[in-house]
C-alpha positions in Angstrom: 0.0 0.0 0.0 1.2 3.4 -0.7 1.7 5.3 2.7 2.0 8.5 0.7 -1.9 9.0 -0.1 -3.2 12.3 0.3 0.6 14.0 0.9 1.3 15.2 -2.5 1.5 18.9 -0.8 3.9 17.7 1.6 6.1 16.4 -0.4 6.4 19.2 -3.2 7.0 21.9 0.3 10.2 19.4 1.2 11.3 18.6 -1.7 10.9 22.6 -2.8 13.0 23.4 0.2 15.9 20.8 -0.6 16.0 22.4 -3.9 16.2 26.0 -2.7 18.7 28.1 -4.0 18.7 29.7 -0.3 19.3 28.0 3.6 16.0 26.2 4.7 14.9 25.3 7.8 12.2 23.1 8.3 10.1 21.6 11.2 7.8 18.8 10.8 5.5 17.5 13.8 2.7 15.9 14.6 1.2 13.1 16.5 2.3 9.6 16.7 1.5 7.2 13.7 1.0 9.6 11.1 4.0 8.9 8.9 6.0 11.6 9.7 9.0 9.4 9.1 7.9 7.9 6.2 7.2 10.7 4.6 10.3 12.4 5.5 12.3 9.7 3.9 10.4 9.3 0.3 11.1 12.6 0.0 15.2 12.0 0.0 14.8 8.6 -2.1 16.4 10.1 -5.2 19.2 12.4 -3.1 22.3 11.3 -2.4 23.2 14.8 -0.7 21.3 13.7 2.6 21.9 12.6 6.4 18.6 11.1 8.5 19.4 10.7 11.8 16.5 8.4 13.8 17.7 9.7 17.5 17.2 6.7 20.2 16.7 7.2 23.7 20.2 7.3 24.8 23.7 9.9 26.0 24.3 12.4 24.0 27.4 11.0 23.4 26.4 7.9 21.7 23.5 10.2 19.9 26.7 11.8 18.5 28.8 8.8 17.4 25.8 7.4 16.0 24.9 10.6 13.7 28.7 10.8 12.4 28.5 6.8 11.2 25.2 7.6 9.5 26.8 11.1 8.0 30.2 9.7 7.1 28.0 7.0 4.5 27.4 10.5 1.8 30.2 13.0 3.8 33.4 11.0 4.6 35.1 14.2 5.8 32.7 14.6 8.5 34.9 12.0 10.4 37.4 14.3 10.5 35.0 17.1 12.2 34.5 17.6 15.8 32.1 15.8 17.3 29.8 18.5 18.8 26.6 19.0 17.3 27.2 23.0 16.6 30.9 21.4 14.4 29.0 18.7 12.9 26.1 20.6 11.6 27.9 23.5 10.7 30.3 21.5 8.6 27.3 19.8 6.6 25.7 23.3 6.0 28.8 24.0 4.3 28.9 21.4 2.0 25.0 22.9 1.2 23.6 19.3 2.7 20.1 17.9 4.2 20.5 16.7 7.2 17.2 15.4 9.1 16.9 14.9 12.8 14.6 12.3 13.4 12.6 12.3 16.7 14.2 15.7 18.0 12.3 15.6 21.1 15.3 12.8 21.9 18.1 14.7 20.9 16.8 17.7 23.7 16.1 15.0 26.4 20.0 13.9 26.0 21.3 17.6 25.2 18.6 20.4 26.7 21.4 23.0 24.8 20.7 21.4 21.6 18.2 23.9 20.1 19.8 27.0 21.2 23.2 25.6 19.9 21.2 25.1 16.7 19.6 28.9 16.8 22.9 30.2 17.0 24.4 27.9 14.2 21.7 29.3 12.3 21.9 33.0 12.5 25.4 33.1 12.2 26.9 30.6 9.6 24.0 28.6 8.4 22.0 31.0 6.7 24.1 31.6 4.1 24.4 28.5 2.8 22.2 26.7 0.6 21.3 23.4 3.2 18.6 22.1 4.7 17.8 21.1 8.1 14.9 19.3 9.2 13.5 18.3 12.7 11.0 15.8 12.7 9.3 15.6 16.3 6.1 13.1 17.8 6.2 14.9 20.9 4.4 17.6 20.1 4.7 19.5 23.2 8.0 19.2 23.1 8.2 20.2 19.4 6.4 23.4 20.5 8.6 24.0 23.6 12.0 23.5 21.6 10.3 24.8 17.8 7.3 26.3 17.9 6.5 28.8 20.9 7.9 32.4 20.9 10.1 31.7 23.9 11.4 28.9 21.9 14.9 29.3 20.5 14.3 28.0 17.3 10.8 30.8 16.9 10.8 32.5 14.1 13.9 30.6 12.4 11.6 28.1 10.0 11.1 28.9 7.0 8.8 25.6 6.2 6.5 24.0 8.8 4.7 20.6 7.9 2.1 20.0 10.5 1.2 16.5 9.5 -2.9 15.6 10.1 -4.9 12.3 10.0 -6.0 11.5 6.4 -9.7 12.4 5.4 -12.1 10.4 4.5 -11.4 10.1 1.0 -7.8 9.4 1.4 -8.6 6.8 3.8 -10.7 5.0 1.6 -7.7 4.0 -0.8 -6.3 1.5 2.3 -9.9 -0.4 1.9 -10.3 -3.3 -0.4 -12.7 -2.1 -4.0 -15.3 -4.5 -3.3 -16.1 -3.0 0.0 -19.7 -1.2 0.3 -20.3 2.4 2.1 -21.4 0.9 5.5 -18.4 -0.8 5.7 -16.4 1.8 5.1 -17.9 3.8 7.0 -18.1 1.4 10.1 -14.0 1.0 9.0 -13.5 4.4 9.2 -15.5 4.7 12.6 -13.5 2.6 14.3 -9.4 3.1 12.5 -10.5 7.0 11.1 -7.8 8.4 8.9 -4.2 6.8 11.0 -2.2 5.4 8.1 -0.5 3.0 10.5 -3.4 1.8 11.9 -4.6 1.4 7.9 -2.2 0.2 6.5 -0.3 -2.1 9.2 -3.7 -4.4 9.3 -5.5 -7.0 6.6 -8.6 -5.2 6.3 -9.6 -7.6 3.9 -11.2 -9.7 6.6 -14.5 -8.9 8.1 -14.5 -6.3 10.8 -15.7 -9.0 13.5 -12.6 -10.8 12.8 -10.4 -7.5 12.1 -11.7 -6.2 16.1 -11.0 -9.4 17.5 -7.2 -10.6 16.5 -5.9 -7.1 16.4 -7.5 -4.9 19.1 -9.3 -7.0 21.6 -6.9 -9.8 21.7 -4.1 -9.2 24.2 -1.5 -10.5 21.3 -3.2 -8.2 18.8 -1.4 -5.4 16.4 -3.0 -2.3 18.0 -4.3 -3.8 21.8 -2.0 -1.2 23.4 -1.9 1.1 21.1 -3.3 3.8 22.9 -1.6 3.0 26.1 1.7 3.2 24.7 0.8 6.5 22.8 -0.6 7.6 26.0 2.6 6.7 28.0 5.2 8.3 25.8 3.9 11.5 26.0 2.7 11.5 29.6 5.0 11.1 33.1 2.1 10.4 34.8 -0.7 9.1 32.6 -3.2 7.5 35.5 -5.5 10.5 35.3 -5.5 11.2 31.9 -6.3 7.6 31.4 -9.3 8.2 33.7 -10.0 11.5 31.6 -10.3 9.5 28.1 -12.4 6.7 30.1 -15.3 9.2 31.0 -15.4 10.8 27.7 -15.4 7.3 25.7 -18.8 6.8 28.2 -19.9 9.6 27.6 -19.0 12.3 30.3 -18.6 15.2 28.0 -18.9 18.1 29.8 -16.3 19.4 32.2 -18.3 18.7 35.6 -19.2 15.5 33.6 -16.1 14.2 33.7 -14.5 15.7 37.1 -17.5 14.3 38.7 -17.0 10.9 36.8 -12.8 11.0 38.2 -13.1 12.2 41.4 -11.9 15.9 41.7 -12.4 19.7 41.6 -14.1 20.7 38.7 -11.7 23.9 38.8 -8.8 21.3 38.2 -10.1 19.6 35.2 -9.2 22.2 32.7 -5.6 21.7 33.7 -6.0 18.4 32.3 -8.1 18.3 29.0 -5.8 21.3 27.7 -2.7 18.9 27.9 -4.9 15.9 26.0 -5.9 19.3 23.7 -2.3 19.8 23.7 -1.3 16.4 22.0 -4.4 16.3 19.6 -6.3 13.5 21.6 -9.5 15.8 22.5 -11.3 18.9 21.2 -13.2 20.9 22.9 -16.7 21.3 21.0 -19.2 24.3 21.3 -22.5 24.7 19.5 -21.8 26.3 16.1 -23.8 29.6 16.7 -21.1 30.2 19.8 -18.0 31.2 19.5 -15.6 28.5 21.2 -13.7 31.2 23.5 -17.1 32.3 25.1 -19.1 29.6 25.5 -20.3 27.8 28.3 -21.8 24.6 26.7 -18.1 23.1 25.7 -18.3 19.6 25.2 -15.2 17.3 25.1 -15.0 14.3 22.2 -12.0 12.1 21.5 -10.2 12.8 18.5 -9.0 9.4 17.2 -11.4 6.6 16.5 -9.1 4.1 17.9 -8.9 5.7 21.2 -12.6 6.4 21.6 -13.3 2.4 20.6 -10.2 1.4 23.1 -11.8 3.4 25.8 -15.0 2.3 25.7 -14.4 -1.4 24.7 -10.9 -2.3 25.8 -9.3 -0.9 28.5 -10.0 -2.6 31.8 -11.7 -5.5 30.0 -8.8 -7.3 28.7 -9.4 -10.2 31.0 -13.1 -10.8 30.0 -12.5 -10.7 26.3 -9.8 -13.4 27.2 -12.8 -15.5 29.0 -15.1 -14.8 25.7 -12.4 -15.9 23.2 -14.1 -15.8 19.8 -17.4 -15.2 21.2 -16.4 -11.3 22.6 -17.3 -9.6 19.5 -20.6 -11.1 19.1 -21.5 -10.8 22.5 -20.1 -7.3 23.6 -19.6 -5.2 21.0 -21.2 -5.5 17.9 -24.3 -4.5 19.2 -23.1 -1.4 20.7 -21.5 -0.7 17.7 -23.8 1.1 15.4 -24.2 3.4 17.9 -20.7 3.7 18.5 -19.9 4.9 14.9 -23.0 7.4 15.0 -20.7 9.6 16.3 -17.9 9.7 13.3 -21.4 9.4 10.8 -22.2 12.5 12.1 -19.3 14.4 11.6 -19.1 12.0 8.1 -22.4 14.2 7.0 -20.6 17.2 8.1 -18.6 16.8 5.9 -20.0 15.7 2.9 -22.6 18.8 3.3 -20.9 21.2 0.4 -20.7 18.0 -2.1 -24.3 17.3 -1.3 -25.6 21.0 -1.8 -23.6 21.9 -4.6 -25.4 24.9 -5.3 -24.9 26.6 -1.8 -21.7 28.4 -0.3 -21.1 27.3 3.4 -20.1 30.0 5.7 -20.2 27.4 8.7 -20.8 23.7 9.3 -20.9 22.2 12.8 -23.3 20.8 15.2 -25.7 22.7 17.7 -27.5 22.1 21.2 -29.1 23.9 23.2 -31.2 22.5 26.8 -32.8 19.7 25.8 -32.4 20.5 21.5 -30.0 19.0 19.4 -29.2 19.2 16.2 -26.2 16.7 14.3 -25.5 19.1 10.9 -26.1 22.7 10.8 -24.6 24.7 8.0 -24.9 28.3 7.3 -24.4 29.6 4.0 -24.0 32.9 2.1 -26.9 33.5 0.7 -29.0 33.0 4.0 -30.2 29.7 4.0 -29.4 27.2 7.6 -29.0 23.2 5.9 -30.3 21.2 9.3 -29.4 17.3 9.0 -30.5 14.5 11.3 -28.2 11.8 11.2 -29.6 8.1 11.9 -27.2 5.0 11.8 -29.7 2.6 13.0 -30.9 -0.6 11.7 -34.7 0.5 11.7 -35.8 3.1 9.0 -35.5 7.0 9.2 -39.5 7.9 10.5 -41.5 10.7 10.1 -40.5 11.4 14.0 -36.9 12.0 13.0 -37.9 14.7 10.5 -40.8 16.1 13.2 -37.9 16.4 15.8 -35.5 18.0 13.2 -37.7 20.7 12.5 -38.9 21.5 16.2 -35.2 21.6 17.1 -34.0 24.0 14.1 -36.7 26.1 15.0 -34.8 26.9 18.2 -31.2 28.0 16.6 -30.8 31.7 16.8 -29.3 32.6 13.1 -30.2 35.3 11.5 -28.8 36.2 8.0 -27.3 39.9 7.7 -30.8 42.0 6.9 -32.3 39.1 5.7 -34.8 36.1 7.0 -33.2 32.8 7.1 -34.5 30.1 4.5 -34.2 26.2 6.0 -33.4 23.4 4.1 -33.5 19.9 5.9 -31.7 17.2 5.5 -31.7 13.5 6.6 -28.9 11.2 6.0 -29.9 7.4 6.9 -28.0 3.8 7.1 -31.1 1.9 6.4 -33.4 4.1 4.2 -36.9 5.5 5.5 -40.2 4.9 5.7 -43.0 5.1 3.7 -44.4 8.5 5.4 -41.0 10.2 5.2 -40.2 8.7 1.4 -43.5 10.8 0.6 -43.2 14.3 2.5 -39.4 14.1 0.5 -41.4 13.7 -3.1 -44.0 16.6 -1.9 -41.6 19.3 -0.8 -38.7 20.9 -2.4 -37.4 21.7 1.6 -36.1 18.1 2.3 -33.4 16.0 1.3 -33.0 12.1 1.9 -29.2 10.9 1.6 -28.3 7.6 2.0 -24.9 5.7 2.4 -23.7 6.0 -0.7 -24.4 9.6 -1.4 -22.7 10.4 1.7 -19.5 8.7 1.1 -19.3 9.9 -2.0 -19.5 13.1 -1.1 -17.3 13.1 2.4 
């Protein structure tokens, strides 16, 4: 499988920078499992001009004997250099190299100097040369203490910054075998989302009963710990924030929710969910008419699939999937599951919103709740017309009631067009198709739209 899907844009930025006439310095971060690496290194696999450096865990003296046997393969007369890192860099600027140091966040652990050595190799000998340098970092809070944050002595010094993302939808899609249909992709991409490890590093051509059971709830399988050991490199003390993720995955969303659900002072939470906000394992969701700085009605989700299904499922029930054997999927999860992937279905319809209404310009596209009203899609467009969705990934039919409750709940948003009165459009996206009642009130008015799988997939 091609690990490069969906990074075309990456790759022209690095390889644009190698070819620069002019000194380049670039950072690339992002959380674990994305391909950073990967990516990193396709880019050099024509160049012969380049030294990547994978740091370990280790002295800073071995980190340094280590980078000179890896240099000396393209620059013999590096071994002649000496070994400091300020000598060693400086010498490979000279001869207009690339040299990229893999997992950074090690180098700093080993040598805390390391980034203000490399500030001042920068502003006074490496800029006019034509090399590149490039820090690759998983440890994103680390990448933004050493890189990224303007007390960082590397701020300001980048002239190309990759902040790698999970692949979309679309992207995604390419990892899954042709002769899958949209609900399995979609339950797929409910449960693994858009982590090309996670994609790529399992047989997805199996069903997703067997998939679940040999590689997440089986104690031997490929991603069982997954989270945990993401979870652990990042964190020095990860007990809470394991608690943290737990309550959210059951659906403690809100922060008294989930300090009530742990055990402590809801003043202390915050403290907490920045830090998993931080490394890109929550967001912090407000209604879409509210701006996220102001509001109130925050609610917390969990960014990666994987994590959210681990949380809910897997973590502290590793012994009683081991009792169930084969039997654990059938038993446990699968019927929880539909409801499990509503939530990624959702966001799924989100997105797939502009595709869907072609015609219309969205301003805005979210969700919105207010007491005891809720509304899955709400999009706002230019021209003054709210799109209201209700999203049902059930095995029954959409019914007439789901299209009732939409429109008694989107009577309730405060949106108001500039000087004009709002025109609503509603939309319903089903797994199962609808009834006969709703199949008719879509054939008699022009104000609703039914969208099925495949239309949403398409379209996402």
């Amino acid at each position: 499988m091609d690990c490069f899907v969906n990074r075309d844009d990456e790759l022209s930025r690095l390889r644009g920078c190698y070819e620069s006439d002019g000194a380049e310095m670039v950072v690339v971060f992002g959380r674990r499992r994305l391909g950073k690496t990967q990516l990193v290194q396709h880019s050099l696999s024509d160049r012969d001009d380049a030294v990547v450096y994978q740091a370990t865990e280790t002295t800073s003296q071995i980190q340094l004997d280590e980078f000179v046997d890896v240099a000396s393969e393209n620059f013999s007369g590096i071994t002649q250099i000496k070994q400091n890192w300020e000598a060693l860099l400086g010498y490979l600027g000279d001869q207009d190299g690339i040299v990229v140091l893999d997992e950074f966040p090690y180098l700093i652990d080993a040598d805390e100097s390391l980034p203000s050595v490399i500030q001042r190799l920068w502003d006074q000998r490496l800029q006019s040369t034509s090399g590149t340098l490039v820090l690759i970092g998983s440890s994103i809070s680390m990448m933004e203490e050493a890189t990224l944050l303007g007390n960082s002595p590397l701020y300001g010094r980048f002239t190309e910054r990759l902040d790698l993302r999970p692949l979309n939808f679309a992207a995604a899609q390419e990892f899954l075998p042709d002769e899958y249909v949209p609900e399995e992709r979609i339950f797929m991409w409910g449960i693994f989302g858009g982590v090309p490890y996670y994609l790529d590093g399992v047989d997805l051509g199996r069903d997703l009963g067997t998939v679940l059971t040999e590689e997440v709830l089986s104690q031997k399988g490929y991603l069982h710990n997954e989270p945990e050991y993401v979870l652990r490199t990042e964190l020095t003390d990860p007990n809470r924030y394991f608690a943290i993720l737990t309550a959210i995955a059951a659906g403690k969303t809100t922060s008294n929710e989930i300090a009530q659900a742990i055990g402590i002072d809801g003043k202390q939470i915050s403290t907490y969910t920045q830090k998993l906000e931080r490394l890109r394992l929550i967001e912090r969701e407000v209604p879409i008419t509210e701006e996220k700085a102001k509001s109130r009605r925050g609610r917390y989700r969990i960014l990666d699939p994987l994590f959210r299904f681990w949380f809910r499922f897997v973590y502290g029930r590793e012994d009683r999937y081991e009792r169930l054997g084969e039997n654990a999927y059938d038993a446990v999860i699968e019927p929880e599951l539909p409801d499990f992937v509503s939530h990624e279905f959702e966001r799924l319809c989100q997105d797939a919103l502009p595709g869907l209404y072609p015609a219309e310009t969205f301003l805005d596209i979210g969700r919105w709740w207010y007491k005891q009203h809720e509304v899955d899609v709400v999009g706002f467009t230019i021209d003054g017309t709210m799109v209201v969705g209700e999203c049902k990934f059930t095995n029954a039919p959409l019914d007439y009631g789901a299209l009732a409750s939409l429109e008694d709940h989107a009577a309730e948003i405060r949106w108001t067009p500039d000087g004009d009165e709002r025109n609503t459009e509603y939309a319903l996206f089903a797994r199962n198709g609808a009834t006969q009642s709703v199949q008719e009130a879509v054939s008699e008015r022009d104000d609703v739209q039914l969208f099925e799988l495949g239309d949403i997939t398409k379209h996402a």
